[in-house]
C-alpha positions in Angstrom: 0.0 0.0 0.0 1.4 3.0 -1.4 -1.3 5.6 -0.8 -3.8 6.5 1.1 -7.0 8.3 -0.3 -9.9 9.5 1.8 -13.4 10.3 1.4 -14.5 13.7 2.8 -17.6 13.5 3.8 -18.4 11.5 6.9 -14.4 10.5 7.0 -12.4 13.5 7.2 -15.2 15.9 9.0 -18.3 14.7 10.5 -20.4 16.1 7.9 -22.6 14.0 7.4 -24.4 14.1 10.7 -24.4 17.8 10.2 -25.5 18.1 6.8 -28.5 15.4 8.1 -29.4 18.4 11.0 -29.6 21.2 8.5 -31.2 19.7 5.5 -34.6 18.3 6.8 -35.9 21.7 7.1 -34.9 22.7 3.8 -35.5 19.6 1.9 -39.1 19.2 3.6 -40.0 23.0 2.5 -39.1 21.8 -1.0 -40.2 18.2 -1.1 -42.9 17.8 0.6 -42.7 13.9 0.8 -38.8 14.2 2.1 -38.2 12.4 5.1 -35.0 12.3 7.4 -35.3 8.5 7.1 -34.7 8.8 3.3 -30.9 10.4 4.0 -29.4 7.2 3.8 -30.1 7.1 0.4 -28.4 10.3 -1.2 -24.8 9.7 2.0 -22.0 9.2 -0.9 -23.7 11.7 -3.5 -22.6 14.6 -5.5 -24.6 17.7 -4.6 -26.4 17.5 -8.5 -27.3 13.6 -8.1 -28.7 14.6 -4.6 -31.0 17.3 -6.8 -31.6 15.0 -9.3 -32.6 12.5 -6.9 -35.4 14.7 -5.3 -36.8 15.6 -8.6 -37.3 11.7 -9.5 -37.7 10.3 -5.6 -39.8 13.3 -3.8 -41.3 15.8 -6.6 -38.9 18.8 -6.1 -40.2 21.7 -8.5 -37.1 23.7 -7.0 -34.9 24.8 -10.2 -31.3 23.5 -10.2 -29.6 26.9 -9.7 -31.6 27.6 -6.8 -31.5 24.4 -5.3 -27.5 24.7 -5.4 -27.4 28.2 -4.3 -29.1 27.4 -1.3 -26.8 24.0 -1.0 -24.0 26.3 -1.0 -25.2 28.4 1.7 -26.1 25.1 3.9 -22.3 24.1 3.0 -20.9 26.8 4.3 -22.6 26.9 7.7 -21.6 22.9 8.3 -17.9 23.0 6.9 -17.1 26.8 8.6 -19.2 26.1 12.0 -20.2 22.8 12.9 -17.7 20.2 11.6 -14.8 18.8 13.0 -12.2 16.4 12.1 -12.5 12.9 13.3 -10.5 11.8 15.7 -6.9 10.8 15.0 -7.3 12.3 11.5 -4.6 14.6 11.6 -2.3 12.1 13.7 -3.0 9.6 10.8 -2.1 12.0 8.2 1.3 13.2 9.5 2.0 9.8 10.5 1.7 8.5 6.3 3.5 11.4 5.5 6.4 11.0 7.9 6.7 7.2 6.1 6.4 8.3 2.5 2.6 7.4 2.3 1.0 9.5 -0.5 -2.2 11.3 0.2 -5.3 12.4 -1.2 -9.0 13.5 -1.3 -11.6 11.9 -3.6 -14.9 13.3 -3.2 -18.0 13.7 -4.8 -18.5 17.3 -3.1 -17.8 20.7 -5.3 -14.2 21.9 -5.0 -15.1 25.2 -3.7 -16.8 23.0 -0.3 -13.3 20.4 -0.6 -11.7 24.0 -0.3 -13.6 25.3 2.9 -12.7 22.0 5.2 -8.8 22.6 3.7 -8.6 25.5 4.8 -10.6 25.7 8.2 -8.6 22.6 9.1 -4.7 23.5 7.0 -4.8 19.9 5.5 -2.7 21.1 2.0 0.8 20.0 3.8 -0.6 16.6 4.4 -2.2 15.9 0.9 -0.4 15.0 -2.3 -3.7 15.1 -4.3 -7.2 16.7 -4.2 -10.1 15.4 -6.1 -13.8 16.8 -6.7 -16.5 16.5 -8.5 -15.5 19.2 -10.8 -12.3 18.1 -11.9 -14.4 14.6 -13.6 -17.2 16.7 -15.2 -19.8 15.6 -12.6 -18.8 11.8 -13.4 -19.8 11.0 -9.1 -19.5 7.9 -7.0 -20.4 5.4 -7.5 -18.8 6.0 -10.9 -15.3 4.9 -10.8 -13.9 8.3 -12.5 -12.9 10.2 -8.9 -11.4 7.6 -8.1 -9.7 6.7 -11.1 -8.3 10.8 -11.2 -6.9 10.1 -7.7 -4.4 7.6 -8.4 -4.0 8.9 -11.5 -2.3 12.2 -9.8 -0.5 10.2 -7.1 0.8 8.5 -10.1 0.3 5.1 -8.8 -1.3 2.1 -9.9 -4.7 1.9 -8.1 -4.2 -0.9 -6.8 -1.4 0.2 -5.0 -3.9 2.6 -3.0 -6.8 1.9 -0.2 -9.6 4.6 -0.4 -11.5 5.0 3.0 -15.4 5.5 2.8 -18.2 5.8 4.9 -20.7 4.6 2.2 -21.6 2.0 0.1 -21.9 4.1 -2.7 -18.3 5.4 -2.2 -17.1 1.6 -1.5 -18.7 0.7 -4.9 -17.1 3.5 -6.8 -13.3 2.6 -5.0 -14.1 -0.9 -6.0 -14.6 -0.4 -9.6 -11.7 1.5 -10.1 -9.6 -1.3 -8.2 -8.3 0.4 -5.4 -8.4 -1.9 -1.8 -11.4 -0.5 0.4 -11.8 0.4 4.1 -15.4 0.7 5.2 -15.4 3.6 8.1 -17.6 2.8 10.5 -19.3 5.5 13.2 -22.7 6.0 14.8 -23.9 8.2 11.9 -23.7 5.9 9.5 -24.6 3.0 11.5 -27.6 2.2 8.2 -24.9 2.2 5.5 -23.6 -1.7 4.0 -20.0 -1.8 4.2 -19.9 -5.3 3.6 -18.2 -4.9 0.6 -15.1 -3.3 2.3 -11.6 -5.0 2.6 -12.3 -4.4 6.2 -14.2 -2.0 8.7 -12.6 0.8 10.8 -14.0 2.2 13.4 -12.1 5.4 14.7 -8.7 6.7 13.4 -7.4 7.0 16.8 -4.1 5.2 17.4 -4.0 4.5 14.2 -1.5 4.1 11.9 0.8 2.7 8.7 1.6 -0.4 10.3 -2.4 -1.1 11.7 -3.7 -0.5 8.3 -1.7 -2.5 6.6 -2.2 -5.6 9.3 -5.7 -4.9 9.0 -5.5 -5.4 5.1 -3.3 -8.6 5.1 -6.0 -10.3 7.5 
């Protein structure tokens, strides 16, 4: 294993369970038939598939430029006020970096939110890569393309790279592009199949190069 590339959402930051907090009451507004028991299905998706989703699952009459105006304004208030990174994150990071581990973000989120949780948190010294949405033409989990782009700019075979993800749909896109899968396991995301995953973490504290790796081999 010769890289290391993380989801964002629901790895990285706790966004997820954030994201569910803030969108009932503007998804309801707009859906009417939109319930918080239907977030499990859109946890993995681009902020377009999500929209997309609504207008085929729930009725949303909301145009597309409006709908991601207002996503934009909900993004802001979870990655600049109410995320966090998960614990051991940064420990994890400097620890792959300090043994040669290459590093990256693949995400199905815009590059301008990718940007925000950068910045708020200064993770450009521990990241050799950065992949959005925008840079595959909308091509989302669980397409392979994100993915694909990822090892692509570590400039590694993929697989020579795990991807950690904290949704099936994100485990499905890792897996078709061939890159080894850890399932990341928290109380937000309790609903989600990871089955497919190499193997399931639950925390990133005290852990690092040498636990993955064991964990992979078993």
């Amino acid at each position: 294993m010769k890289a290391v590339v993380f989801d964002m959402d629901g790895v990285i930051v706790d966004s997820e369970a954030q994201w569910k907090a803030l969108e009932d009451e503007f998804f309801r507004a707009a859906a009417p038939s939109w319930r918080e028991k239907h977030h499990e299905k859109i946890v993995g998706l681009g902020v377009e598939d999500v929209y997309y989703f609504l207008v085929r699952e729930h009725g949303l009459s909301m145009g597309k430029v409006e709908f991601l105006d207002r996503s934009d304004k909900v993004a802001r208030k979870v990655y600049l006020e109410r995320v966090e990174c998960a614990e051991g994150f940064l420990e994890l990071a400097r620890g792959l970096k300090h043994r040669g581990i290459r590093t990256a973000i693949a995400s199905s989120s815009p590059e301008r939110w990718i940007k925000l949780v950068i910045e708020r948190f200064a993770l450009s010294p521990l990241l050799d890569a950065v992949v959005s949405a925008d840079d595959v033409g909308g091509k989302t989990k669980p397409l392979p393309d994100i993915y694909l782009e990822a090892a692509s700019r570590l400039g590694l075979p993929t697989g020579e790279c795990l991807a950690i993800e904290d949704s099936s749909v994100g485990l499905l896109a890792a897996k078709r592009a061939g890159l080894k899968t850890a399932g990341f396991r928290t109380a937000h995301n309790e609903r989600q199949d990871l089955s497919s995953a190499d193997f399931e973490l639950g925390s990133f504290a005290g852990l690092d190069y040498d636990r993955l790796v064991s964990r992979l081999r078993r």
